[in-house]
Every structure is written in structure tokens, then in C-alpha cells.
Backbone as JSON, one array per atom type, in Angstrom:
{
  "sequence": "XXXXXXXXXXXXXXXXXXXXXXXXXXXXXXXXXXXXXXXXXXXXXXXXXXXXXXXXXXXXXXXXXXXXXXXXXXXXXXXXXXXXXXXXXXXXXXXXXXXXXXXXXXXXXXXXXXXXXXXXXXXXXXXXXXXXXXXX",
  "N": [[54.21, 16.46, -23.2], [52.41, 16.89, -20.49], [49.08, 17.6, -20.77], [48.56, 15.93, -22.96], [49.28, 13.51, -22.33], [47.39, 12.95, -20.74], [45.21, 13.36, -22.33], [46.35, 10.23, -24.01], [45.88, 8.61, -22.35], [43.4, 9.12, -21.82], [42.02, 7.6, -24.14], [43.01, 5.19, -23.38], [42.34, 4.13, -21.45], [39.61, 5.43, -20.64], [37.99, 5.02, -18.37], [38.63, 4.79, -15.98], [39.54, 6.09, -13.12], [40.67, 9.54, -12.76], [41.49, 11.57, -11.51], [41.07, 11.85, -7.78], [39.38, 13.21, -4.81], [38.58, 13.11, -2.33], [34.8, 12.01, -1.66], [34.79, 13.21, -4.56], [35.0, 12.92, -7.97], [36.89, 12.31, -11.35], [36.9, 10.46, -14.31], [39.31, 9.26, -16.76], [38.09, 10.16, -18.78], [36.24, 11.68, -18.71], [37.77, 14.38, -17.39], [39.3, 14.92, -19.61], [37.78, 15.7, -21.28], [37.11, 18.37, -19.67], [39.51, 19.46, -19.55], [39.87, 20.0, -22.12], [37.87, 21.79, -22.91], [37.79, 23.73, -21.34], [40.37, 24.66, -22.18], [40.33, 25.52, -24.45], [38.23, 27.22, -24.05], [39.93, 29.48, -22.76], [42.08, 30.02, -25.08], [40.28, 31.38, -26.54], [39.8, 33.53, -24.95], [42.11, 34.48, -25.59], [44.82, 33.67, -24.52], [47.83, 32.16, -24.2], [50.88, 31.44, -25.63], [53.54, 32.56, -23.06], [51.69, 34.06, -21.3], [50.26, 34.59, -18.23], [48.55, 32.79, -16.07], [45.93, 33.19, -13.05], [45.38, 31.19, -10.47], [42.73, 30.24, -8.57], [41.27, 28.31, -6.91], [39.36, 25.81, -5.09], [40.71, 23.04, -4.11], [40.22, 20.7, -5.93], [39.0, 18.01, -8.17], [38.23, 19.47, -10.43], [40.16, 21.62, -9.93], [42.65, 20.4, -10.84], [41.78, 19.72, -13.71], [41.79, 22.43, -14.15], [44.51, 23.25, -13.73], [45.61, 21.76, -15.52], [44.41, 22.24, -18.02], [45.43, 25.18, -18.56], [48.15, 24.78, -19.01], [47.52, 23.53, -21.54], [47.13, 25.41, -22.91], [49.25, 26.81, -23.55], [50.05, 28.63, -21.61], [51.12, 29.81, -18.25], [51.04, 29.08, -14.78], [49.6, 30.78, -11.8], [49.23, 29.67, -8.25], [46.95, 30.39, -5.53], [46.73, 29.97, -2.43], [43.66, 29.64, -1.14], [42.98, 29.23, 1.23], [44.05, 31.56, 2.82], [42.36, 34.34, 3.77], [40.17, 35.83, 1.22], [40.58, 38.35, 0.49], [43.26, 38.83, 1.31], [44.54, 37.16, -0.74], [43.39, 37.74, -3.21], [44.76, 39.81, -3.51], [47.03, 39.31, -3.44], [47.01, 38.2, -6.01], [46.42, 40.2, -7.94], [49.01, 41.67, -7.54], [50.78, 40.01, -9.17], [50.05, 40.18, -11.62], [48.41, 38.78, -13.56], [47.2, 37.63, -16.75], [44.66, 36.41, -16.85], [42.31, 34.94, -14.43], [41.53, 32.11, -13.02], [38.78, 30.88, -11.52], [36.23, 30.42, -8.98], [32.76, 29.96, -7.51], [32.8, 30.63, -4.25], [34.3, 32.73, -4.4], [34.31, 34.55, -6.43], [33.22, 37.59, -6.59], [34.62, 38.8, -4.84], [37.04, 38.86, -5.92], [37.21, 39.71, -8.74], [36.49, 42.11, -7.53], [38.96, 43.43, -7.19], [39.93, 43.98, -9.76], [40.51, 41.96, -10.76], [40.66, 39.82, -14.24], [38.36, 37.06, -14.51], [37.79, 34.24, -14.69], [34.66, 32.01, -14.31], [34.86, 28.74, -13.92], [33.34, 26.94, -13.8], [30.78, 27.97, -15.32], [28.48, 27.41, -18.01], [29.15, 28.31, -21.05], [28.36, 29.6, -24.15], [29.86, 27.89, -26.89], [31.27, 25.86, -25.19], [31.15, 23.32, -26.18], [32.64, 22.87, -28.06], [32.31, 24.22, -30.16], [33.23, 27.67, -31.11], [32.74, 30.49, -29.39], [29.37, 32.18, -29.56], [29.01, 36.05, -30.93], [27.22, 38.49, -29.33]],
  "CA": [[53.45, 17.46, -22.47], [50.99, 16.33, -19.61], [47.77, 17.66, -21.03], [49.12, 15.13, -24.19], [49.49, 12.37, -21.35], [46.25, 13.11, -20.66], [44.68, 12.74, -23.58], [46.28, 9.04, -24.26], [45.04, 7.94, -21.37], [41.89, 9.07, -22.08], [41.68, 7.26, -25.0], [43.22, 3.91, -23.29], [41.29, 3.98, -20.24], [38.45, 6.7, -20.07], [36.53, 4.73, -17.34], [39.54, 4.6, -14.75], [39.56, 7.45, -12.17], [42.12, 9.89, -12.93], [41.66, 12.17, -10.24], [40.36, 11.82, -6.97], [39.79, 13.53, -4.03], [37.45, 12.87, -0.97], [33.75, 11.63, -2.84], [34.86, 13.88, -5.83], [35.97, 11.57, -8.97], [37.05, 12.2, -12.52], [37.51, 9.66, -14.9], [40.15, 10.08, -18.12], [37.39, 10.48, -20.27], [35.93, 13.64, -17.74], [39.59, 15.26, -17.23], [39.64, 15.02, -20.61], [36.54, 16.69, -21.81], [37.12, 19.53, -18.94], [40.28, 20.01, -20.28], [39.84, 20.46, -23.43], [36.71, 22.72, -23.24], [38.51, 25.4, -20.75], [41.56, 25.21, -22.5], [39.21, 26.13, -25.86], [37.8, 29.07, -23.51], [41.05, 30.32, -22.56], [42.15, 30.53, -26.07], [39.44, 32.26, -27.1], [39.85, 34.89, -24.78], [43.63, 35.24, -26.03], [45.74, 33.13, -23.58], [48.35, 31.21, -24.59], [52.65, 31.32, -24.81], [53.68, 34.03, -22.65], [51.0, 34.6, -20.99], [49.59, 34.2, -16.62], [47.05, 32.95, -15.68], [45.78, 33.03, -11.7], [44.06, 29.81, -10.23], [42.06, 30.8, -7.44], [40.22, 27.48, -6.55], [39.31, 25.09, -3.62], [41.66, 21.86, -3.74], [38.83, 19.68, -6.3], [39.31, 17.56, -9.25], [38.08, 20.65, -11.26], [41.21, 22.44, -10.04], [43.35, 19.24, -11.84], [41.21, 20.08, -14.58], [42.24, 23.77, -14.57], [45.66, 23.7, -14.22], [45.9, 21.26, -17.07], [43.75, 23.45, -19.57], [46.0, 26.39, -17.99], [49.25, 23.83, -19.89], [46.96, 22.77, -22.6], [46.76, 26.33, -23.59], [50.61, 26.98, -23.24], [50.56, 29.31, -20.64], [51.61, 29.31, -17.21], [49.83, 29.83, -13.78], [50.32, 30.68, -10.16], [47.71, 28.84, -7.44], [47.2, 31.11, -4.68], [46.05, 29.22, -1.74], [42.04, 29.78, -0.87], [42.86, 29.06, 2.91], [44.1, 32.97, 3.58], [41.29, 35.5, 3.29], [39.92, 35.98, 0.1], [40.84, 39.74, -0.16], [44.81, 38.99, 0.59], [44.55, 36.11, -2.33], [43.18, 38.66, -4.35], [45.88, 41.48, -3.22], [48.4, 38.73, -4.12], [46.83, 37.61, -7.6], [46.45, 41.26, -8.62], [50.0, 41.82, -7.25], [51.08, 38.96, -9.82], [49.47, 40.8, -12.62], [47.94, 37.89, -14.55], [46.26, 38.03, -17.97], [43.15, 36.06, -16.42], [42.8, 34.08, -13.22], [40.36, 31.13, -12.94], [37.84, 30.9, -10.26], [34.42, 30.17, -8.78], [32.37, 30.86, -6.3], [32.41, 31.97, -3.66], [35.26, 33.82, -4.68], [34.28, 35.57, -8.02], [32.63, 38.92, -6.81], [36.0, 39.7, -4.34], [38.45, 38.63, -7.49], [36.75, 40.79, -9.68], [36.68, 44.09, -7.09], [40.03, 43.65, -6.8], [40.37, 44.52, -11.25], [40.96, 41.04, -12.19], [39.76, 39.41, -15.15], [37.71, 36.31, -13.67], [36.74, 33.48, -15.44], [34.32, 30.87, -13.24], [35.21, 27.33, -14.28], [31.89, 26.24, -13.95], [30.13, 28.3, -15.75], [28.5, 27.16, -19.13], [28.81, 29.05, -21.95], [28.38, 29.05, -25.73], [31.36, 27.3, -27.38], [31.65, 24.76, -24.27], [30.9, 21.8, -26.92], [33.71, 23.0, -29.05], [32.36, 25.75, -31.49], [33.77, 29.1, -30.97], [31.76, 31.11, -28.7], [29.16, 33.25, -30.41], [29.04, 37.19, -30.56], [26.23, 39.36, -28.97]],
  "C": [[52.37, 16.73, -21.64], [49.88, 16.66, -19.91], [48.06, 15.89, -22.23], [48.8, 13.74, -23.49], [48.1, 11.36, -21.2], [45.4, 12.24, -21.16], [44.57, 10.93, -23.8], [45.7, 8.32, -23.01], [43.38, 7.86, -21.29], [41.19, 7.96, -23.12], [42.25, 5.46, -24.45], [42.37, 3.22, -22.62], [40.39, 4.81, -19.77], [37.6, 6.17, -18.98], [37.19, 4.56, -15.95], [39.87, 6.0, -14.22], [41.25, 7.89, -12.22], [42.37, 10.77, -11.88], [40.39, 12.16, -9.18], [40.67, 12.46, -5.6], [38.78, 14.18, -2.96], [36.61, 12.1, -2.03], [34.5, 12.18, -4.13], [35.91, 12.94, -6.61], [35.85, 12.66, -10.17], [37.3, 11.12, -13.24], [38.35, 10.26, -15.77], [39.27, 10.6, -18.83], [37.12, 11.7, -19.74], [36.69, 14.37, -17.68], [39.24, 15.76, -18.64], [38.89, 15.87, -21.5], [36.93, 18.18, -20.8], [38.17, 19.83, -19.57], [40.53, 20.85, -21.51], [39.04, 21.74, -23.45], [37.11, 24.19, -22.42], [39.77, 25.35, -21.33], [41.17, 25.78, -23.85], [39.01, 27.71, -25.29], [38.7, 30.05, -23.28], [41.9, 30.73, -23.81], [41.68, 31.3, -26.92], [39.3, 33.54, -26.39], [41.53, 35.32, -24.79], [44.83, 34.93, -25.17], [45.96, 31.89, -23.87], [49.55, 31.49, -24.26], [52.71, 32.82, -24.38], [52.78, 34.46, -21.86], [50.78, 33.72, -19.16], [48.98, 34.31, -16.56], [47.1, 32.28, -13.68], [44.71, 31.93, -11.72], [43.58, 30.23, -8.68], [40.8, 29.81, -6.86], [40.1, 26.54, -5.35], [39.53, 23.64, -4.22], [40.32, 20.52, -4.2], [39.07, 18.91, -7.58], [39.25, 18.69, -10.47], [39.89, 21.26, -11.22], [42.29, 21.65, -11.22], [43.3, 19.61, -13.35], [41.82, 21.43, -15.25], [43.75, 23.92, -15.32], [46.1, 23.09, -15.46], [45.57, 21.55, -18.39], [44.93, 24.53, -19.64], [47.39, 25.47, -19.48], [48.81, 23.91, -21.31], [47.27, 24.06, -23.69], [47.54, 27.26, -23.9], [51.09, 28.25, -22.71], [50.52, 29.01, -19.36], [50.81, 30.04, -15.74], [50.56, 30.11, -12.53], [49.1, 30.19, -9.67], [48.18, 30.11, -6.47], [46.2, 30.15, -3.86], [44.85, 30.2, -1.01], [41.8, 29.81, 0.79], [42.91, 30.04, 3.59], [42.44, 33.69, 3.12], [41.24, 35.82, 1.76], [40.49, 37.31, -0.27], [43.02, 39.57, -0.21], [44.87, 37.68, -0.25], [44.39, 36.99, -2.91], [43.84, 39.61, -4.82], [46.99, 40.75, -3.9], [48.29, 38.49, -5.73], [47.12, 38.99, -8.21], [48.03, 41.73, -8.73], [50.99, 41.26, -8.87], [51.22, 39.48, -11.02], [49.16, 39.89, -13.96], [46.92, 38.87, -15.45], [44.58, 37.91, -17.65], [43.0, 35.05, -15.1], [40.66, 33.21, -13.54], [40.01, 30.83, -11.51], [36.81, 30.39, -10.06], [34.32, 30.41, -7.56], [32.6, 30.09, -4.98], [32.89, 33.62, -3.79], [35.51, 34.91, -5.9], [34.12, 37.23, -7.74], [34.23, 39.82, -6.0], [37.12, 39.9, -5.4], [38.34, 40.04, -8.4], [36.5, 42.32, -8.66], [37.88, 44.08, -6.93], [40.58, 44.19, -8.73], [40.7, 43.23, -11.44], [40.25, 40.34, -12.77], [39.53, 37.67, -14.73], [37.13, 35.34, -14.86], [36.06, 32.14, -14.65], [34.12, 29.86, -14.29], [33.93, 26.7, -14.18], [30.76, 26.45, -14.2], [29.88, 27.77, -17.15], [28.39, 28.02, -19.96], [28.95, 28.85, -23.55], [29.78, 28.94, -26.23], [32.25, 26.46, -26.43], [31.89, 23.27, -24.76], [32.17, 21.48, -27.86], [33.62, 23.47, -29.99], [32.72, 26.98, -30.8], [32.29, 29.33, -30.5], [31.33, 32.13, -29.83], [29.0, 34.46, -29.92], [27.93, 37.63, -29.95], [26.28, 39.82, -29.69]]
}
């Protein structure tokens, strides 16, 4: 499995750039931590086999990041490219009828008037370190 790939690499060479693209770097060890910690979040909100998830992001090592949590977390995605208008991306994701689509901004507040469930990738939240998020 390529998240798996991942991983050993992380652990051979964490200081060698695994994705790059323009200035924007990752090393293995960074992939590897992003990975893990949104593919944690996406399990915790109940996405895993069987399940779609929408990627709705702008062409960044993060995205790398995504779709490989998206794997990690053994469900499957569609990308919708960011280049059309945000509202027909959104007409198409909803179309799609994913469980949860991953995002950020600029594009969170159109995602979400369109009914879908939005999670921004670069938001921090409790259980980012690797404890289960806590309740309100």
C-alpha cells in the first residue's frame, strides 16, 4: 500500500524531500506526520472501506498529503480540479455524493453552501497529536 511506502521511507530517510512543488517542500518525516494525523481525523469522523471522500484543493504538497491519508484511511477519493469556478466544483462534488470532501480556503464557505461535509486540512484540532479528539 503507498501510505505503507510512505511510512518506510520515512523511517529510512525522513530528511529527503518527498514532495515538492514550486518553494513548497515536504520531507518523509512531514508527509509522514500529515498523513498520519488526517488519516486519524478522517477515521474519527467514520471514513474508511467503502466510503468517498472529495479533494477539493490547490495542486500543494498538502494535497500529496491528503490523498495519501484519503488511502491511509481505506477509502477512496475523487480530485475535482480548483481551476473551474468554485460553485461548478462544488455542483460536481455534491453531484458525486461523497461522505466528506477535504478542503481549505478559500473554498470552504462555497463547499459547505453547496450541503457538503467540509473538512479544512489545515485546520488544528484536538486529537491532531494522536489522541482521539475530545467531546464538547
Amino acid at each position: 500500500m503507498l501510505p505503507a511506502q510512505v511510512q518506510a521511507q520515512a523511517k529510512a530517510h525522513p530528511n529527503r524531500t518527498a514532495v515538492a512543488m514550486g518553494h513548497d517542500r515536504l520531507t518523509y518525516a512531514q508527509l509522514d506526520v500529515r498523513v498520519s494525523r488526517l488519516a486519524l481525523r478522517l477515521r474519527h469522523r467514520g471514513v474508511g472501506r467503502g466510503h468517498l471522500v472529495g479533494v477539493y484543493l490547490d495542486r500543494t504538497p498538502v494535497t500529496v498529503a491528503a490523498l495519501l491519508a484519503v488511502l491511509s484511511a481505506g477509502a477512496a477519493y475523487t480530485v475535482i480540479d480548483v481551476t473551474d469556478p468554485v460553485s461548478e466544483g462544488a455542483g460536481r462534488l455534491a453531484a458525486a455524493r461523497p461522505d466528506l470532501v477535504l478542503g481549505a480556503a478559500p473554498y470552504l464557505d462555497e463547499l459547505r453552501r453547496h450541503g457538503l461535509d467540509v473538512v479544512d486540512v489545515h485546520e488544528n484540532v484536538p486529537g491532531d497529536a494522536g489522541e482521539p479528539p475530545r467531546s464538547a
